[in-house]
C-alpha positions as a LaTeX table, in Angstrom:
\begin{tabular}{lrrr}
\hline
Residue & $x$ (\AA) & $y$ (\AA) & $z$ (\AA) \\
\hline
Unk1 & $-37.23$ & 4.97 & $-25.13$ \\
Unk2 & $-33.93$ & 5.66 & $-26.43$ \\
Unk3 & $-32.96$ & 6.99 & $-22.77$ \\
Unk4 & $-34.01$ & 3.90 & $-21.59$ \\
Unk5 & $-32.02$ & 2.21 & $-23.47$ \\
Unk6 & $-28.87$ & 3.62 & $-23.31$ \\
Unk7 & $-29.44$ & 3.16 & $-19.36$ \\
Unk8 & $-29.55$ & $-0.40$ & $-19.63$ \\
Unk9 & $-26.62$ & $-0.34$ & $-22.29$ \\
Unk10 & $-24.49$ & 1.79 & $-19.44$ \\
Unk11 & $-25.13$ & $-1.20$ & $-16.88$ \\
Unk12 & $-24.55$ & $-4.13$ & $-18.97$ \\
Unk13 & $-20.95$ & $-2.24$ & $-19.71$ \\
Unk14 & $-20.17$ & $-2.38$ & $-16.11$ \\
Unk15 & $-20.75$ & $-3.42$ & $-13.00$ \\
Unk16 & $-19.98$ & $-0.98$ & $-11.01$ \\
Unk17 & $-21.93$ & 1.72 & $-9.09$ \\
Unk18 & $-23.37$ & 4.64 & $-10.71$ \\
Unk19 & $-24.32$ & 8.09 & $-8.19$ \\
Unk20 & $-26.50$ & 10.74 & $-9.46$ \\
Unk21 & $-28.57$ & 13.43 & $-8.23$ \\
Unk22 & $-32.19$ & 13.99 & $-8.81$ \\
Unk23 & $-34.15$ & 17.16 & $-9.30$ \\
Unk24 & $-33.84$ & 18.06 & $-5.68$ \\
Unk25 & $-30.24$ & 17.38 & $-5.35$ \\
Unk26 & $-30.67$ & 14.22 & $-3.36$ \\
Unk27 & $-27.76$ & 11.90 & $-4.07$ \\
Unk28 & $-28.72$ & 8.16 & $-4.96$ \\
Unk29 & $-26.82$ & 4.72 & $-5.89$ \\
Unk30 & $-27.29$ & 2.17 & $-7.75$ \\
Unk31 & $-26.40$ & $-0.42$ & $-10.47$ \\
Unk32 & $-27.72$ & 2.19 & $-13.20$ \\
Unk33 & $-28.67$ & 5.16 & $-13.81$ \\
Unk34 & $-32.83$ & 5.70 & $-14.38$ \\
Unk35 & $-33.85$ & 6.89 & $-17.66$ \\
Unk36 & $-35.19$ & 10.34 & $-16.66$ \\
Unk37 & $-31.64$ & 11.34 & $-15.05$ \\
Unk38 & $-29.70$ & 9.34 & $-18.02$ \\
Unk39 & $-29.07$ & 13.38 & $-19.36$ \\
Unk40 & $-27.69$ & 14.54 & $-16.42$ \\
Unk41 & $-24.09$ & 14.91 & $-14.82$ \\
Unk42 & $-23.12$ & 11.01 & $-13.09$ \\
Unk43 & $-20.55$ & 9.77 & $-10.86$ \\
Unk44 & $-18.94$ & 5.68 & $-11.35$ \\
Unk45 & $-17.69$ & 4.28 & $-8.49$ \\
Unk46 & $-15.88$ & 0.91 & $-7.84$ \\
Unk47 & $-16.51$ & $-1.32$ & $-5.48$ \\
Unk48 & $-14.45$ & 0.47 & $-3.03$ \\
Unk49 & $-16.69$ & 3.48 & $-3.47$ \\
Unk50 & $-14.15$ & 5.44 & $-5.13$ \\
Unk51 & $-14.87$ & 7.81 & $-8.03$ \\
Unk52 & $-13.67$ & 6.16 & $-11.15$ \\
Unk53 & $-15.48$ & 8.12 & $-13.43$ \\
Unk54 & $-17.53$ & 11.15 & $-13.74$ \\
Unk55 & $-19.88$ & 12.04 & $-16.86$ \\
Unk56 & $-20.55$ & 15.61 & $-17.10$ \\
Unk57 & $-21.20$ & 15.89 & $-21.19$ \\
Unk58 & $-24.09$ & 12.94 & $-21.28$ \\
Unk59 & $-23.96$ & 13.93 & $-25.26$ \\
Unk60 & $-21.15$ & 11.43 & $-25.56$ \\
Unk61 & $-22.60$ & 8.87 & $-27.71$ \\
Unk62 & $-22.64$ & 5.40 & $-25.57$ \\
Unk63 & $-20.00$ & 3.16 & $-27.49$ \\
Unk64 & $-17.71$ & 5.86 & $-27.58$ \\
Unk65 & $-17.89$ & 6.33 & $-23.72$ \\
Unk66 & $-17.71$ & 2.33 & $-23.52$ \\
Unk67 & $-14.27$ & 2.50 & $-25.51$ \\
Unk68 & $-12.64$ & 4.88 & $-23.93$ \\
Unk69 & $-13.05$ & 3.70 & $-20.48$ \\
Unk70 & $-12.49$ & 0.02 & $-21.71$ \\
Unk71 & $-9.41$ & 1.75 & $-22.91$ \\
Unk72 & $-9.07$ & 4.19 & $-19.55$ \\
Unk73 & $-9.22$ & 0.93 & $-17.44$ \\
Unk74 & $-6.72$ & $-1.09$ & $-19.01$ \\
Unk75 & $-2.85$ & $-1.55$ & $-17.91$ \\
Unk76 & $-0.50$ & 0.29 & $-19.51$ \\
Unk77 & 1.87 & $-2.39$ & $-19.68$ \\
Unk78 & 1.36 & $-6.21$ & $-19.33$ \\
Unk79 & 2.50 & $-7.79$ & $-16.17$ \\
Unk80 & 5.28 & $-9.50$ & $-18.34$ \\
Unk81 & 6.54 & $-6.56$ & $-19.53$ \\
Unk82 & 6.57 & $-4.83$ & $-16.31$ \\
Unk83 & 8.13 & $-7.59$ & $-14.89$ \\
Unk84 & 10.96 & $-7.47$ & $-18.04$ \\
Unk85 & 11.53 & $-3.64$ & $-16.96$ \\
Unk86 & 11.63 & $-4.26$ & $-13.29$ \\
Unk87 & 14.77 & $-7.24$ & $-13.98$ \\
Unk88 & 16.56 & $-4.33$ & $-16.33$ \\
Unk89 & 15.59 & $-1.71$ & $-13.56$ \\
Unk90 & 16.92 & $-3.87$ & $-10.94$ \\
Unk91 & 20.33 & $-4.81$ & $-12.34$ \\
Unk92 & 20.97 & $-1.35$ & $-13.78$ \\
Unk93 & 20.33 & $-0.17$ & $-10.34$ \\
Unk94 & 22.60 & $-2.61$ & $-8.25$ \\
Unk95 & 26.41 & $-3.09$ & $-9.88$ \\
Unk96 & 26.85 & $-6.23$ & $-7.61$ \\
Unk97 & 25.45 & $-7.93$ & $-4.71$ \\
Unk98 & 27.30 & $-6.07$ & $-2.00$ \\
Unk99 & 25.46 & $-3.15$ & $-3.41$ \\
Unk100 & 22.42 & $-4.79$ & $-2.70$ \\
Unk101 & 23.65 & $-5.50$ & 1.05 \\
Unk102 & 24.75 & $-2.36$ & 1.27 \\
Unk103 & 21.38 & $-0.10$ & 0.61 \\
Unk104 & 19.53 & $-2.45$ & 2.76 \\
Unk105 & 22.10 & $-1.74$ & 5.47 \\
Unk106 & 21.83 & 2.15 & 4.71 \\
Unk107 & 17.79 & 2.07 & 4.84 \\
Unk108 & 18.29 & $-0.06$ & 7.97 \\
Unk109 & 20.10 & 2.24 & 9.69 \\
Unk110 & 17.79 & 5.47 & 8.86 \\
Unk111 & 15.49 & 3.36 & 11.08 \\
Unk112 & 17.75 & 3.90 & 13.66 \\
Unk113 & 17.34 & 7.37 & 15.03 \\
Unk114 & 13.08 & 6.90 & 15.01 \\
Unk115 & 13.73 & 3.55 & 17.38 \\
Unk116 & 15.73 & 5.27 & 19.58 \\
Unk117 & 13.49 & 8.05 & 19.98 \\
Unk118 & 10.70 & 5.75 & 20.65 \\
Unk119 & 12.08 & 4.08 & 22.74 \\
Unk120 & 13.47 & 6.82 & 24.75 \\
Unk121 & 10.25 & 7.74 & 25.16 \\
Unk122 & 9.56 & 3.93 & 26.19 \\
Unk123 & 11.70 & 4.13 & 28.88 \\
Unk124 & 10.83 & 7.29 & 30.16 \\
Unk125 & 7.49 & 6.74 & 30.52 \\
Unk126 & 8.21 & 3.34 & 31.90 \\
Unk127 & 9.85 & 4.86 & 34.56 \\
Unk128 & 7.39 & 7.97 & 35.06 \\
Unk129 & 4.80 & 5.08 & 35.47 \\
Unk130 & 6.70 & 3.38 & 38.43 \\
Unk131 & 7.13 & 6.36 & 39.82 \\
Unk132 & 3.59 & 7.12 & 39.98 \\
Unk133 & 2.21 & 4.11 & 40.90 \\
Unk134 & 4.68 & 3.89 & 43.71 \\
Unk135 & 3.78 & 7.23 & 44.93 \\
Unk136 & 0.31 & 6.07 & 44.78 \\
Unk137 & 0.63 & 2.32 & 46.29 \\
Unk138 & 2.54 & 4.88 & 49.84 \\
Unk139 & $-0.34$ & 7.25 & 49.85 \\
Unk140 & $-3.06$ & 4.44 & 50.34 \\
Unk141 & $-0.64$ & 2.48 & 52.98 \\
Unk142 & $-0.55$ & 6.12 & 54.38 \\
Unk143 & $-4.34$ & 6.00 & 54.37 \\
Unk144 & $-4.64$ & 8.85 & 51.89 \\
Unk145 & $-7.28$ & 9.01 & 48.42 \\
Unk146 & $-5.53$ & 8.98 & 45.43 \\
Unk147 & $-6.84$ & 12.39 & 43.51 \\
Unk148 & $-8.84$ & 12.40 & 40.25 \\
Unk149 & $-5.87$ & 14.63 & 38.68 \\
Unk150 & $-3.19$ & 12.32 & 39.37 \\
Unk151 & $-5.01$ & 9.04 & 38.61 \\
Unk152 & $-5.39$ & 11.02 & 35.30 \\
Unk153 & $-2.02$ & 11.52 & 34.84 \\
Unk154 & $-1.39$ & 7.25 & 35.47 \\
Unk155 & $-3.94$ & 7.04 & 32.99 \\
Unk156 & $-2.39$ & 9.17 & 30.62 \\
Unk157 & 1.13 & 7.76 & 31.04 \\
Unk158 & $-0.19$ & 4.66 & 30.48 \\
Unk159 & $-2.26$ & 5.72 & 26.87 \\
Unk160 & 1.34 & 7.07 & 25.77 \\
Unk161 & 2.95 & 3.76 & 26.84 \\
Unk162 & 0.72 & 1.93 & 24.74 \\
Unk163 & 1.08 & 4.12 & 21.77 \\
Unk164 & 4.85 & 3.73 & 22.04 \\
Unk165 & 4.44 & $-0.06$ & 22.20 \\
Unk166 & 2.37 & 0.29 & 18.64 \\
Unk167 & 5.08 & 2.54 & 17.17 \\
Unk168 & 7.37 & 0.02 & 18.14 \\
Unk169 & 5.68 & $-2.54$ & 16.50 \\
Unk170 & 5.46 & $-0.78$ & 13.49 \\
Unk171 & 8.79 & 0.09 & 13.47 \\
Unk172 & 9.87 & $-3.45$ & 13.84 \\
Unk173 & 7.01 & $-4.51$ & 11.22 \\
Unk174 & 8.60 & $-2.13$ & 8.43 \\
Unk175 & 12.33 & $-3.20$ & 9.13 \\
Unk176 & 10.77 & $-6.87$ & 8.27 \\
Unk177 & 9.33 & $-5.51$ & 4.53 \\
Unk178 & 12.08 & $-3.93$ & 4.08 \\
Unk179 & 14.55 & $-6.67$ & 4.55 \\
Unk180 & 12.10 & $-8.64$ & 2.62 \\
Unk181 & 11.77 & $-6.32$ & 0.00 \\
Unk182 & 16.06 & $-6.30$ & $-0.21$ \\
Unk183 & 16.22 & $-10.34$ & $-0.01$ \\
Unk184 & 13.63 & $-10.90$ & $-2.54$ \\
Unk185 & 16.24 & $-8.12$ & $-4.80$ \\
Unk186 & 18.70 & $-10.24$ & $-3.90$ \\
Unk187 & 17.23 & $-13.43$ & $-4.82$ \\
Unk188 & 15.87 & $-12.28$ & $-8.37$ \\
Unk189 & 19.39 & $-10.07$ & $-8.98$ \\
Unk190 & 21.39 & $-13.29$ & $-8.21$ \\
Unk191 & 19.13 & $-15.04$ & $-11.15$ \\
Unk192 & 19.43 & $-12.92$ & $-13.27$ \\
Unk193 & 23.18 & $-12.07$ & $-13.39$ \\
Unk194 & 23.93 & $-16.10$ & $-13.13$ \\
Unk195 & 21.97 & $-17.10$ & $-16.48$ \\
Unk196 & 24.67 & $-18.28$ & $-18.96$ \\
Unk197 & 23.39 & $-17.13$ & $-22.44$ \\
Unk198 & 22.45 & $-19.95$ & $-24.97$ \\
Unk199 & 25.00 & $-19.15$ & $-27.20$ \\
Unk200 & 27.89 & $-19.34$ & $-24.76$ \\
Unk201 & 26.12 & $-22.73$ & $-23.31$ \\
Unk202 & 26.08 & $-24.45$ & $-26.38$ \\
Unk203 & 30.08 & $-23.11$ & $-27.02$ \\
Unk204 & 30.59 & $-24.65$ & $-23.74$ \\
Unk205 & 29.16 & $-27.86$ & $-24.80$ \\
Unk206 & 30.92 & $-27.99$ & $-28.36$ \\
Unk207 & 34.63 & $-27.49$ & $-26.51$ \\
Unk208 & 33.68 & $-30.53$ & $-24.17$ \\
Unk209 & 32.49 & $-32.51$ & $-27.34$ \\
Unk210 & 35.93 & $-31.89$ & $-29.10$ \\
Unk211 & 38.31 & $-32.18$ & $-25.92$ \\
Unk212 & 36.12 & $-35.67$ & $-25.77$ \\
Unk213 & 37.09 & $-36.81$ & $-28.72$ \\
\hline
\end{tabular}
């Protein structure tokens, strides 16, 4: 009964999926674990089916295995704090907006020597394609068969054209996060380094006050 129990507890404290084994070692899933294998050794997944948890020492009494992965599971840090240490991060990092400009340039240009391999291999196989299909387009004028092993090779020229059209579209997609990445930086550095600070603000407004009057 008390097995029971504690199996039900287990499920109302989450929702995710529990795996154990049974007495012949076959693997099952579900929203909680049964009351005859509540002793044994269990797995918690998440909903992407990866292992969050494991339970080897079922001993544990259950609201102290609640707490500490209510505890395990929360953040750190709060998103407003992380965001606090990302701004001090950010302009201890950079000492001015050209700085900015310049890393992005510099990560830019480490792209550089992966396009132009890829696309040397573009253009080469471009051309080797041509080539082919040229020598291929004379035989049948000629009134010869193209053979199995070179209609393999077009074939295969033309799988490694198409993978060097994807890794140029990668390529191209990455540049674009990272000069996203560096303009959003540049965006949130030029915020923060063009707040005025209250006290200097209301200075500002006293001066006017007495050159006004």
């Amino acid at each position: 009964m008390i097995a029971g129990g504690i199996c039900l507890l287990v499920a109302s404290v989450s929702a995710d999926t529990y795996r154990w084994k049974d007495k012949d070692g076959k693997t099952h899933y579900g929203a909680a674990v049964p009351a005859e294998y509540a002793d044994q050794p269990y797995d918690v997944l998440n909903s992407a089916g990866m292992v969050i948890d494991h339970i080897e020492d079922t001993r544990e009494p259950l609201e102290v295995r609640a707490e500490r992965i209510v505890k395990e599971r929360a953040p750190l840090i709060s998103d407003e704090e992380r965001k606090r240490q990302s701004d001090r991060l950010l302009v201890i990092q950079y000492s001015s907006e050209e700085a900015i400009m310049k890393a992005l340039e510099l990560e830019i240009a480490q792209l550089g020597y992966d396009a132009k391999i890829i696309h040397q291999s573009f253009d080469s196989t471009t051309t080797a394609i041509r080539d082919q299909v040229r020598l291929a387009a004379d035989q049948q004028r000629a009134g010869k068969q193209v053979v199995d092993d070179q209609q393999k090779q077009i074939n295969k020229l033309y799988r490694r054209l198409n993978r060097d059209v994807k890794r140029i579209a990668a390529l191209d997609s990455r540049e674009a996060r990272i000069r996203t990445r560096f303009m959003s930086d540049l965006e949130r550095y030029q915020a923060l380094t063009s707040k005025v600070p209250a006290d200097d603000e209301e200075s500002e407004s006293t001066e006017d006050q007495i050159d006004q009057g």
